[in-house]
C-alpha positions as CSV (number, residue, x, y, z in Angstrom):
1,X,-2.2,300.0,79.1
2,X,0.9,298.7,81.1
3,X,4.1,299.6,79.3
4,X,7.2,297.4,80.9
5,X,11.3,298.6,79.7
6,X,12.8,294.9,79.2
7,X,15.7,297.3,78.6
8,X,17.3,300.8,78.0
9,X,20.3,300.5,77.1
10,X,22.5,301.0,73.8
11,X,23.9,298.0,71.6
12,X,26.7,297.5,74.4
13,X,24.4,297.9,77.4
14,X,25.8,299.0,80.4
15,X,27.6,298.2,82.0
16,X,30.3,297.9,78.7
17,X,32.8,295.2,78.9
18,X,35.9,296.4,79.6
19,X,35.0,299.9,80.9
20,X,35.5,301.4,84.5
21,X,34.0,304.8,84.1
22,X,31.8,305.5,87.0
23,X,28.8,304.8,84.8
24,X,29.4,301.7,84.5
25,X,31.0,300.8,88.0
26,X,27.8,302.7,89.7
27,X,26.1,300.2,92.0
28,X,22.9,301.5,91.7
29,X,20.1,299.1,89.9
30,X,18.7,302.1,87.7
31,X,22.1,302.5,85.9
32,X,22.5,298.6,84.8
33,X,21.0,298.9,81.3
34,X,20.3,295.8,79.0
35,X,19.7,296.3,75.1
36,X,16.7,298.9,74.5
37,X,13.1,296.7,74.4
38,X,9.3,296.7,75.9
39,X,6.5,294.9,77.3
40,X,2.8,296.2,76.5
41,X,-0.3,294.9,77.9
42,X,-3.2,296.5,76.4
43,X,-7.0,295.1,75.8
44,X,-5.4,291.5,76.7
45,X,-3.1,292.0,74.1
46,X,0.7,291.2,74.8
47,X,3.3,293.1,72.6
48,X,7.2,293.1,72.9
49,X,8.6,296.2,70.6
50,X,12.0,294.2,69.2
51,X,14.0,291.4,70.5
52,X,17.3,292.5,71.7
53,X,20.5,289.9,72.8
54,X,18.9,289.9,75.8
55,X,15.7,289.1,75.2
56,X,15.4,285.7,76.7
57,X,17.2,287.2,80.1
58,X,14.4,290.3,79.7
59,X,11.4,287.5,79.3
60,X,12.4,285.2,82.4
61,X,12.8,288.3,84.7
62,X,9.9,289.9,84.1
63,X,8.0,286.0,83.7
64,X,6.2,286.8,80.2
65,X,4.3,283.9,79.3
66,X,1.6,285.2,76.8
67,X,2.8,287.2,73.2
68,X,0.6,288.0,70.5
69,X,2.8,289.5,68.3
70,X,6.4,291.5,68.3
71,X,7.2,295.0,66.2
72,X,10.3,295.8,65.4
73,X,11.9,299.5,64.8
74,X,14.5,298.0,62.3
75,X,17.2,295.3,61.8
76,X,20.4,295.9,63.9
77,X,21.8,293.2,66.1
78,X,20.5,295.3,69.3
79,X,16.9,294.6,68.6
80,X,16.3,291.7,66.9
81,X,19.4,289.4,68.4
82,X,16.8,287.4,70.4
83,X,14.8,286.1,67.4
84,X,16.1,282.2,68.7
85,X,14.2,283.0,71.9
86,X,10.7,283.5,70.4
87,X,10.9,279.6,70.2
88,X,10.2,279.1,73.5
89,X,6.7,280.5,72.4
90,X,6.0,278.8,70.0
91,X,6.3,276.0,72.3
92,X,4.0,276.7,74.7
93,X,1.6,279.1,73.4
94,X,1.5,276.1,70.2
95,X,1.1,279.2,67.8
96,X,3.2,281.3,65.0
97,X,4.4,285.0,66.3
98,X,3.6,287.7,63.8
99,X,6.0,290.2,63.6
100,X,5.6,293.4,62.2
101,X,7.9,295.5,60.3
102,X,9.0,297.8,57.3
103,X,9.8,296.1,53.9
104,X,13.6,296.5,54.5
105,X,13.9,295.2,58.2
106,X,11.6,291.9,57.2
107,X,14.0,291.4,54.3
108,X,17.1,291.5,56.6
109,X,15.7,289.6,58.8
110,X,15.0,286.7,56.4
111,X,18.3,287.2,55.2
112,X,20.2,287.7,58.7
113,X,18.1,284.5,59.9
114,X,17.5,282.4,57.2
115,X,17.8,279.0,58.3
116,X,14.3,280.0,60.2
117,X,12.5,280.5,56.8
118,X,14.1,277.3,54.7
119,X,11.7,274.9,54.5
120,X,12.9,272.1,56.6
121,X,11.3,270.1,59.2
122,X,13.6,271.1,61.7
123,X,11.0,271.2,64.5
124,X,13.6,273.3,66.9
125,X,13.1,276.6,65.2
126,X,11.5,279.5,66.1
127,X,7.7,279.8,64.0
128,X,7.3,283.4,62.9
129,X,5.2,284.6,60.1
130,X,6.2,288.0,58.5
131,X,4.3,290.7,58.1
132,X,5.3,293.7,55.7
133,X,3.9,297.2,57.3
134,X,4.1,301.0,55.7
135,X,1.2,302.8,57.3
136,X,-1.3,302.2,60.2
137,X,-2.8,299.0,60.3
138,X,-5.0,296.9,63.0
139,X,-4.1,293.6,64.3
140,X,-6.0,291.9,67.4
141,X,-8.4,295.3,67.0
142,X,-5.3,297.5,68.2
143,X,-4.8,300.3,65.8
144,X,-1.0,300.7,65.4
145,X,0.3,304.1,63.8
146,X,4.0,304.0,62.7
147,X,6.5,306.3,63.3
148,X,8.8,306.8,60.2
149,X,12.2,308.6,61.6
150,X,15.9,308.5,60.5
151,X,18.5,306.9,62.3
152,X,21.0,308.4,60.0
153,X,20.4,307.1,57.0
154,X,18.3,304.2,57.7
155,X,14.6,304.1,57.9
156,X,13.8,303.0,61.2
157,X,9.8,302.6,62.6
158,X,8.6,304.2,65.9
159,X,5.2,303.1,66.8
160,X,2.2,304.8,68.1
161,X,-0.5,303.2,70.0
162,X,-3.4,304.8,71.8
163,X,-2.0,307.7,73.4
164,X,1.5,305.7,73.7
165,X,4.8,307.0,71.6
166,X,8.3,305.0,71.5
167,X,10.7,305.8,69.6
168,X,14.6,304.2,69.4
169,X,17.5,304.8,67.1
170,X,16.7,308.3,65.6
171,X,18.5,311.5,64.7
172,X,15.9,313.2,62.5
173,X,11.7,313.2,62.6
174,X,10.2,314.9,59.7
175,X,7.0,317.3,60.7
176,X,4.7,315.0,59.0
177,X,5.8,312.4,61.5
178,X,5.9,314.6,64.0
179,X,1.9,315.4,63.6
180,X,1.6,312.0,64.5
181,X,3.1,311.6,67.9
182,X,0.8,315.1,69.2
183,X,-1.5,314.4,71.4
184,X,0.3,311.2,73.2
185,X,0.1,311.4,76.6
186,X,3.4,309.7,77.1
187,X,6.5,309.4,74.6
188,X,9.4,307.3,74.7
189,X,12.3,308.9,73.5
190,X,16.2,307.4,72.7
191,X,18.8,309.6,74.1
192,X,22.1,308.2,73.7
193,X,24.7,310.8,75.4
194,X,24.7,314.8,76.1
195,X,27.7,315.3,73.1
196,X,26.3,315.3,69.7
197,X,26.0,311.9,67.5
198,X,25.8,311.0,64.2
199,X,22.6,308.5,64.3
200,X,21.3,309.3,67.7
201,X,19.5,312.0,69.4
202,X,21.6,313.8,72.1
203,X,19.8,315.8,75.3
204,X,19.5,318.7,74.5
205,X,18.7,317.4,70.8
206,X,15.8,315.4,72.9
207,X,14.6,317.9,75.1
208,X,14.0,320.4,71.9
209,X,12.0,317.5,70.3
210,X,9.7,316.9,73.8
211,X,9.2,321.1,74.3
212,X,8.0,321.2,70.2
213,X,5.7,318.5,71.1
214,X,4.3,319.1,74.5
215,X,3.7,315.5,75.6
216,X,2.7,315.7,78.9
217,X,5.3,312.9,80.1
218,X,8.1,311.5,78.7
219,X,11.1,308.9,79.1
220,X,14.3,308.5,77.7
221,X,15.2,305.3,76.8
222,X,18.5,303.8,74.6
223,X,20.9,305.3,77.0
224,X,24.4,305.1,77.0
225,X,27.1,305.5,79.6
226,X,28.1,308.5,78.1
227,X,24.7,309.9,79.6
228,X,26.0,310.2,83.2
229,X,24.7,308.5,86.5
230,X,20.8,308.0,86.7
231,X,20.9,310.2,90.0
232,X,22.4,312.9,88.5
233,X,21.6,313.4,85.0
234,X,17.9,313.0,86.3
235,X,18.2,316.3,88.7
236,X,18.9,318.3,85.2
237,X,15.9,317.5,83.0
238,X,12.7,318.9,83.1
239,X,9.8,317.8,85.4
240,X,7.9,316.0,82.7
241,X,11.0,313.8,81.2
242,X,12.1,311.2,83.4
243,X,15.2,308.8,82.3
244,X,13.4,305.3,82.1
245,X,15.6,302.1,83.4
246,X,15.2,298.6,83.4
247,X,12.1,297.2,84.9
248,X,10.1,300.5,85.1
249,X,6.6,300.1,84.5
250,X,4.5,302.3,83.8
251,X,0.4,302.7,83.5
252,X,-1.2,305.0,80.5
C-alpha cells in the first residue's frame, strides 16, 4: 500500500489569509498545508479519503489519473468542497465514482450539492453514485473497517484498511472503536494545535491516544498554524509520531 497526503492542513490551510505569524510566513515547503485529504494505492485499487477545496490543485500535482472510489469522514466544506472536480473523472475514466459514507454525510451531501442528483441531462456534472455505509463492508475485494469517532457532536468516520488507520476531525474515540485501530501498523491522526479545542484533538490529547494504542508509527495530520513550525514542533514528539505534510508518501 502507497498512502499519499494531498493535504494536511485545517479548513483555512496554511498559510491563513491574512495572517503573518511565523507559521504561516515560514518558507519552508513542509509548513505550506492544503485542506486535510489522501491518495491510496493498494491491490490496483485507487482511493482518495474526501475531497477538500483543493482537491483539483491536490490531483494535478500529484498527476492522479485512475479512481475507483472516494470515502469521506463527514460533510464539512473542508472535505468534500471538491465534489465539482470528480467530473473530470467521469470524463476520462467514462465511469460513475462511488462514494462512500455514513447516512448523515450522504444526506448532506445530496442536500449541499443537489443540482448533481436532479435529474437533468446536464451532461457537465460530476456522475457519482451514493453509497450508505455503517459497518465494514468490501468493495473492489478491499475490506474497509470504519472508524466511528466524535468530532464534538458530530459523527464523523475514520477508516481502517489493512494495517492502515486515518483518522480527521475528532475529539473523542470510544474503546469499542478504539479495539479496532489495534494492531495497525501505521495511524493517521488530526492534531490541530497544542492548546485544548473543543472538536479537535490537541498534542498532548494525541500523544495519550497513540501511547494507549501502541501503533508502531504514526502521523499527524489536520494541522493548524497554531501547531508551531514543522522543524520545531517535530524535535518534541516521540520517535514513532512524525508530523505528516503535503506530498509525503508513505509505503505500508
Amino acid at each position: 500500500m502507497e498512502v499519499t497526503f494531498l493535504g494536511t492542513g485545517t479548513s483555512q490551510g496554511i498559510p491563513v489569509i491574512g495572517c503573518d505569524c511565523k507559521i504561516c510566513q515560514s518558507k519552508n515547503i513542509k509548513d505550506k498545508r492544503l485542506r486535510s485529504s489522501i491518495y491510496i494505492k493498494y491491490n490496483n485499487t485507487n482511493i482518495i479519503i474526501d475531497t477538500g477545496p483543493d482537491f483539483r490543485q491536490q490531483a494535478l500535482k500529484e498527476k492522479i489519473k485512475n479512481l475507483d472510489f472516494i470515502l469521506y469522514t463527514h460533510a464539512h466544506k473542508d472535505h468534500t468542497g471538491g465534489i465539482d472536480d470528480i467530473r473530470s473523472f467521469n470524463f476520462f475514466l467514462k465511469k460513475k465514482i462511488p462514494i462512500y459514507g455514513n447516512k448523515k454525510t450522504m444526506n448532506q451531501i445530496i442536500n449541499d450539492y443537489s443540482y448533481i442528483f436532479k435529474k437533468n441531462n446536464y451532461k457537465a456534472l460530476p456522475k457519482l453514485s451514493i453509497n450508505y455505509i455503517n459497518n465494514e463492508f468490501k468493495t473492489n475485494g478491499i475490506l474497509i473497517k470504519p472508524i466511528k469517532v466524535k468530532h464534538n457532536k458530530l459523527d464523523v468516520l475514520g477508516y481502517r484498511i489493512n494495517n492502515f488507520t486515518y483518522i480527521t476531525d475528532a475529539n473523542f474515540i470510544s474503546n469499542n472503536e478504539k479495539k479496532k485501530i489495534v494492531g495497525s501498523e501505521v495511524l493517521v491522526i488530526n492534531c490541530l494545535q497544542k492548546d485544548k479545542h473543543v472538536s479537535h484533538f490537541n498534542l498532548d490529547e494525541a500523544l495519550s491516544i497513540i501511547k494507549e494504542l501502541k501503533v508502531k508509527k504514526t502521523y499527524l495530520t489536520h494541522i493548524s498554524h497554531n501547531l508551531g513550525l514543522h522543524r520545531e514542533t517535530s524535535k518534541i514528539l516521540p520517535k514513532n509520531v512524525k508530523m505528516a505534510y503535503d506530498c509525503l508518501k508513505i509505503s505500508i
